[in-house]
C-alpha positions in Angstrom: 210.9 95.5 11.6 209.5 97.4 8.9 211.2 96.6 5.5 211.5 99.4 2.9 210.4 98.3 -0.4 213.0 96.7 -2.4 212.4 98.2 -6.0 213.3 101.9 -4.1 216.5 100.2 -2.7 218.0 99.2 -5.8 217.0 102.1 -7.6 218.7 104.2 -4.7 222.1 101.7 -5.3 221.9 101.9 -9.2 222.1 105.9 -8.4 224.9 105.7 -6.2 226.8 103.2 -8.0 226.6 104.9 -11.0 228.2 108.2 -9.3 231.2 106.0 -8.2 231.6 104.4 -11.0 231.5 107.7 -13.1 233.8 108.9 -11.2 236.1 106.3 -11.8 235.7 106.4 -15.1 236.5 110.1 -15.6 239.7 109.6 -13.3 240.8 106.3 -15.5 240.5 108.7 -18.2 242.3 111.5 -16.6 244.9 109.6 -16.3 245.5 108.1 -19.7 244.7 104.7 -18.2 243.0 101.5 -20.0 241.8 100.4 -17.0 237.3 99.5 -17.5 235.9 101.7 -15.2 233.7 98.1 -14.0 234.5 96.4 -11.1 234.6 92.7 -10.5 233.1 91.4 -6.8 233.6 88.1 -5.6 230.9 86.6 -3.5 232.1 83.5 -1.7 229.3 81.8 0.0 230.8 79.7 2.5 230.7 75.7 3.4 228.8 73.6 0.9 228.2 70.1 0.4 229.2 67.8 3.2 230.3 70.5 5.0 227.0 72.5 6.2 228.5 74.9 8.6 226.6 75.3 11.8 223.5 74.8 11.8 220.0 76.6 13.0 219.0 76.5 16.6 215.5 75.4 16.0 214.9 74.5 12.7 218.1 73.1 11.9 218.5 75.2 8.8 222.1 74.8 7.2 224.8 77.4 7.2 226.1 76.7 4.2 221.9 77.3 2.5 221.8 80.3 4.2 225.2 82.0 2.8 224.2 80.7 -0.7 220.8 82.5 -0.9 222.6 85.5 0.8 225.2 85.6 -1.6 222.6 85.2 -4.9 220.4 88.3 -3.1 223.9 90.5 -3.1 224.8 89.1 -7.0 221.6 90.7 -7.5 222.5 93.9 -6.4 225.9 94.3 -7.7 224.6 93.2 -11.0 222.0 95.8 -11.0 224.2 98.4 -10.4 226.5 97.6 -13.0 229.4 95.5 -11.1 231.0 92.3 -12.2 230.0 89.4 -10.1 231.9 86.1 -9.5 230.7 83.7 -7.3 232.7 80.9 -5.9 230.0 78.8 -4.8 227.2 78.5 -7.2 224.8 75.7 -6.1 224.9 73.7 -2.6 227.9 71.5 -3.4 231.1 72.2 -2.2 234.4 72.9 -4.4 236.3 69.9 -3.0 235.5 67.0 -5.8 234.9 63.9 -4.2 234.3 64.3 -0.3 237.4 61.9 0.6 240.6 62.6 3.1 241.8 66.3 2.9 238.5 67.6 0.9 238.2 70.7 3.2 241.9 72.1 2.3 241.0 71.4 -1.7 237.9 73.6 -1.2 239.8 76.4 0.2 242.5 76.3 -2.4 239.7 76.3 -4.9 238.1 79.4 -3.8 241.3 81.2 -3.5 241.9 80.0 -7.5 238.8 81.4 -8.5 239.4 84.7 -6.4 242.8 85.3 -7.9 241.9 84.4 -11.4 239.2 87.1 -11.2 241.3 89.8 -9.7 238.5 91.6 -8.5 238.2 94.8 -6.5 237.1 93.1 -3.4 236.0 90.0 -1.9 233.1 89.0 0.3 232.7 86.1 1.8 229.1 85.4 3.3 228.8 82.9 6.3 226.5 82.5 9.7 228.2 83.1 13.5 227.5 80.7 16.4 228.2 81.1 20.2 226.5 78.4 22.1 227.9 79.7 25.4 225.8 82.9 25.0 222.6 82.2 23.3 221.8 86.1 23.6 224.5 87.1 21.2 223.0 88.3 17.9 223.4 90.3 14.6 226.0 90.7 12.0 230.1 90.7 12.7 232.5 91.5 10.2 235.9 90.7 9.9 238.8 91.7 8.1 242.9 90.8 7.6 244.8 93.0 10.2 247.1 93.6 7.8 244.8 95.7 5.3 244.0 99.0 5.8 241.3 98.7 2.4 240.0 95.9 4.1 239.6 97.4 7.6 238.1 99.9 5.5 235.9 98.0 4.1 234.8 95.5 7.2 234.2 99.1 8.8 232.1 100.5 6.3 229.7 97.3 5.7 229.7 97.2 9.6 227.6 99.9 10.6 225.1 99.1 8.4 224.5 96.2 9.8 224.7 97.9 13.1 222.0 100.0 11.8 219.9 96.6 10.6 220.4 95.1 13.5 220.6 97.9 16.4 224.0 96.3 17.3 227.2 98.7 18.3 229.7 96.0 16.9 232.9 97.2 16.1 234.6 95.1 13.0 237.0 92.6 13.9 240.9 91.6 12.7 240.2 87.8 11.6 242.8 85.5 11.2 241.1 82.9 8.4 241.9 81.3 5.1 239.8 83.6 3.1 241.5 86.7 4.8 244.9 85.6 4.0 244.7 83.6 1.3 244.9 86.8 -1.7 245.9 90.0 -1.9 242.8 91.5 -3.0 240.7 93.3 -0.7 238.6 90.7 1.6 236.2 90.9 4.5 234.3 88.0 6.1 230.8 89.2 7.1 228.8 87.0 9.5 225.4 87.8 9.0 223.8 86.7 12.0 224.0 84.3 14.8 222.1 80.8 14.3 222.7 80.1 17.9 220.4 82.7 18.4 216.4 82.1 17.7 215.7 85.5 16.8 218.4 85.8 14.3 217.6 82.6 12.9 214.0 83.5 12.7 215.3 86.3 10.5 218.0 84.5 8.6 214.9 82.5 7.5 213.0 85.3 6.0 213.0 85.9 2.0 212.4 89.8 2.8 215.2 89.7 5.8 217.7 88.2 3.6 217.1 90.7 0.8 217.4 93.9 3.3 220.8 92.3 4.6 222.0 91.9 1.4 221.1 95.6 0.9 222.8 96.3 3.7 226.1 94.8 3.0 225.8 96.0 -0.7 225.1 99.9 0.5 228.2 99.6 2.9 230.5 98.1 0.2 229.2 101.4 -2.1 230.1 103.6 0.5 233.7 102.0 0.8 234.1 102.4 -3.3 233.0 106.5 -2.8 
């Protein structure tokens, strides 16, 4: 796979994020509102500490590694357009305190805390897929709260770029998870890629892989905002 050069990507978002947010700036003042014409994005990168998510089908690489550097390559690119970035997850331990009875539920309501104290515009939350039955299965799934037409929206958009990445014809999915339900604010769940599968997880590994995903996912949540 031949990887465009990443300096032209992001100069290519900054353009299109700054038409967007423009936009909304002009309309915000249209309107007589007060409203910044920034948004905040939360990027939740999922699992963390003694919780590593699946893990890679040959070299063992953790989940929970993987949607970290994932999520840090997509901070990048919101931040260089001019978004607001919260992360939930900022280094590889989890959000749960100490690791005793229950610790799974405590990180969950933490990273709903954190999303509703931002009140951001959307929510993203980076993790791996795995399907041991069918080791063939690969590329990236999205997933959204049936309930929410912004997110289908959303999950849609962000999905056929990574269709595109991937050659895929994935269609996004109505998820019913914790970090779907769990705020009001616009969500998906993108699952970048299938560590069941040794061609995805080759990729997953890759610096240069990662940063095109995150390009990908960043492009698709432009297109949603426009």
């Amino acid at each position: 796979m031949v990887l465009i050069r990443r300096g032209f990507l992001i100069a290519a978002a900054f353009t299109a994020a700054a038409i967007v947010l423009l936009s909304l700036c002009l309309s915000s003042v249209a309107a007589g509102l007060s409203s910044p014409a920034i948004f905040t994005v939360v990027l939740d990168a999922g699992h963390g500490g003694v919780d590593p998510g699946v893990l890679g089908v040959q070299t063992k690489v953790k989940e929970s590694d993987l949607n970290l550097m994932i999520v840090r390559e997509l901070q990048e690119d919101f931040e260089n357009a001019g978004f607001a970035v919260v992360l939930t997850r900022t280094d590889e331990g989890g959000l749960y305190g100490l690791p005793t009875e229950g610790f799974k539920k405590r990180d969950m309501q933490k990273r709903k805390e954190i999303i509703e104290s931002a009140a951001p515009r959307l929510m993203i939350s980076v993790h791996q897929n795995n399907f041991v039955s069918d080791r063939s299965r690969r590329g990236g799934q999205v997933f959204y709260n049936g309930e929410s037409e912004e997110g289908k929206a959303l999950a849609d958009s962000i999905q056929s770029r990574l269709n595109a990445l991937g050659g895929c014809a994935y269609s996004a999915l109505k998820g019913d998870y914790y970090m779907l339900n769990c705020t009001q604010y616009t969500s998906v769940i993108v699952e970048c890629g299938f560590l069941s599968n040794a061609e995805d997880e080759k990729l997953l590994t890759s610096k240069s892989y990662r940063e095109q995903l995150a390009y990908e996912i960043f492009t698709g949540t432009l297109a949603f905002l426009g």
